[in-house]
C-alpha positions in Angstrom: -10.7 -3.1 -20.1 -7.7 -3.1 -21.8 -5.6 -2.0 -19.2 -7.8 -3.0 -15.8 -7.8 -6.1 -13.9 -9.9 -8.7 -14.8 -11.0 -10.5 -11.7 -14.0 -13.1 -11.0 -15.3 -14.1 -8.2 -16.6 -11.7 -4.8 -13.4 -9.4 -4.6 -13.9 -8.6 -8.5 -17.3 -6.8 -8.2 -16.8 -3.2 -10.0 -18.3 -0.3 -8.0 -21.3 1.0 -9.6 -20.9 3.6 -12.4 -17.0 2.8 -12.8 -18.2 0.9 -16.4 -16.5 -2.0 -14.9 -13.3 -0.1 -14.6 -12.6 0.0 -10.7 -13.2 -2.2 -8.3 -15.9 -1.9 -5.4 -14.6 0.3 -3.0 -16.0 1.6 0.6 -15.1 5.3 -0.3 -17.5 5.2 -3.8 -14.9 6.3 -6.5 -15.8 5.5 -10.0 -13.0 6.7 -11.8 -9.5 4.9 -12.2 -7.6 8.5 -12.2 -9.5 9.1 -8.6 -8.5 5.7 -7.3 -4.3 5.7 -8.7 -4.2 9.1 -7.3 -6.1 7.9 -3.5 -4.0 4.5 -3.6 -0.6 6.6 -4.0 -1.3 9.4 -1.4 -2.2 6.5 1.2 0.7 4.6 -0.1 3.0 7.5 0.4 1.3 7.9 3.9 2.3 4.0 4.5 5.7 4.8 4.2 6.1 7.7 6.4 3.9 5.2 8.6 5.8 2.0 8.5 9.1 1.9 6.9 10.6 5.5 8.7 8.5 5.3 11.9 7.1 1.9 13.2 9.4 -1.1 10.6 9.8 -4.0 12.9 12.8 -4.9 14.7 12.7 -8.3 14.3 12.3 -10.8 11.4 9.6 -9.8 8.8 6.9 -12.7 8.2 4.3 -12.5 5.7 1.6 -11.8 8.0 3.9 -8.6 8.3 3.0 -8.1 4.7 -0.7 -8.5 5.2 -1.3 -6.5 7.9 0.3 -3.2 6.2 -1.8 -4.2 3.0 -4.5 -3.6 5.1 -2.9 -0.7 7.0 -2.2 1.0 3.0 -5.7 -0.1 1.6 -8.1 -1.2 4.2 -9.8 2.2 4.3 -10.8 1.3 0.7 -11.1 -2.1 -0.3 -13.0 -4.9 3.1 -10.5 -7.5 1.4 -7.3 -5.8 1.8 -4.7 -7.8 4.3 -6.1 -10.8 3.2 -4.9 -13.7 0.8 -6.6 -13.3 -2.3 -9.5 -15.9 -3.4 -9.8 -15.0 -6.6 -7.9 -15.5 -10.1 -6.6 -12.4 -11.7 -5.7 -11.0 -15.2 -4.3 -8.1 -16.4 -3.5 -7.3 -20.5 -3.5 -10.9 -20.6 -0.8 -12.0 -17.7 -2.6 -14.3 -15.4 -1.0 -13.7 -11.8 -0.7 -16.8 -9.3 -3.8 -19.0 -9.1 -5.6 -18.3 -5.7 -5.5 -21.7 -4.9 -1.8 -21.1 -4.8 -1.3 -18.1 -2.8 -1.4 -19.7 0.6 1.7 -22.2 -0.5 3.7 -19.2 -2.3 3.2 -16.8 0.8 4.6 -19.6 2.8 7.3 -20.4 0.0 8.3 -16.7 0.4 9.0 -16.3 3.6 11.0 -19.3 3.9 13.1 -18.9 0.9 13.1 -15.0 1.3 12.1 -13.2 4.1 13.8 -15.7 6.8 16.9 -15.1 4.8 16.6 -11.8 5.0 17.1 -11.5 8.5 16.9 -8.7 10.8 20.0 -6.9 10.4 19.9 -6.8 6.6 16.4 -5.5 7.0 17.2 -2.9 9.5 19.9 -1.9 6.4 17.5 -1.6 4.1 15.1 0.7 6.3 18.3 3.1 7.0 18.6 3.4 3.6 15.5 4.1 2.4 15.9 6.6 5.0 18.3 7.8 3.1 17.2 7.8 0.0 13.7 9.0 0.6 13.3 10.7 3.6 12.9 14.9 3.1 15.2 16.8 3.6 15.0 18.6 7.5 14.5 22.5 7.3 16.8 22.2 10.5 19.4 20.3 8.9 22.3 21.5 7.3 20.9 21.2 3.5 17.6 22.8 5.1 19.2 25.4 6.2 20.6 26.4 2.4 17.7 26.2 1.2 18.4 23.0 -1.1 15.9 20.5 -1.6 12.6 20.0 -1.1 10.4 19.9 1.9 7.5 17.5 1.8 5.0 17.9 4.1 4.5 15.0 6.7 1.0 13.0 6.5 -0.3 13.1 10.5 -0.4 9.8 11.7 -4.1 9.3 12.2 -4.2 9.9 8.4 -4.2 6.7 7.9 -7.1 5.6 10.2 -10.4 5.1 8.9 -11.8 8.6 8.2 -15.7 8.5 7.6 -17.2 8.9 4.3 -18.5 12.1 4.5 -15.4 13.6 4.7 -14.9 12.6 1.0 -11.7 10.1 -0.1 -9.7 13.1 -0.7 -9.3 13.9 3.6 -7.8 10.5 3.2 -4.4 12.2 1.3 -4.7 15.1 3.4 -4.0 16.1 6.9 
């Protein structure tokens, strides 16, 4: 597991058949490809989602933070939006101690997300509109023809889908 977390404890069981290289998951994938390329559609769905369409007009707060980690992964992993209990370790870098996480959440939103304020945050959302949004086909560049048109995840997309359907109709619709 050279590259993998290394994780101990109840939220570092590996899903059966991964050969201890992902991480149990409620949608069955065993290979790391299948669960980078799930994790990155929902996470490109999260940002349609929250940052263009629904980013609070008020101060952020951690449990802000939690709540869209469950909203980006809580189709796939029961722990997600919740402070992690366990100790981690990847290629050798040990992240925070998870005795620790409750103090540094608290730490950052004090030091950083309180200081961030509500205007500077509503900055930052206009321009990552900006910066990531697609381009309209009724807008001006739309019109020309320049740029490219990504198609919009439906909103429900990021709902809990039922297993059946197979992880992939989580990156689609």
């Amino acid at each position: 597991m050279t590259d993998r977390y290394q994780v101990t404890g109840a939220e570092g069981e590996f899903e059966p058949g991964s050969n201890e290289q992902v991480l149990r998951n409620r949608v069955g994938i065993q290979s790391p490809d299948d669960m980078a390329d799930l994790e990155l559609g929902l996470l490109a769905q999260f940002y349609d989602e929250v940052l263009f369409d629904r980013f609070p007009d008020r101060q952020l707060l951690v449990q802000d933070l939690k709540s869209w980690h469950h909203l980006w992964l809580g189709n796939v992993y029961s722990w997600a939006g919740q402070e992690r209990s366990v100790n981690m370790v990847k290629s050798g870098f040990m992240f925070a101690a998870a005795g620790q996480i409750s103090r540094l959440l608290d730490e950052f939103e004090v030091r950083y997300l309180m200081r961030l304020g509500t205007s500077q945050a509503r900055l930052h959302r206009s321009d990552s509109r900006r910066t990531f949004r697609p381009l309209r086909p009724d807008g001006p560049a739309g019109r020309r023809g320049h740029g490219r048109q990504r198609r919009r995840p439906q909103r429900a997309s990021l709902m809990w889908a039922k297993r059946s359907e197979g992880w992939r109709s989580f990156c689609s619709s």
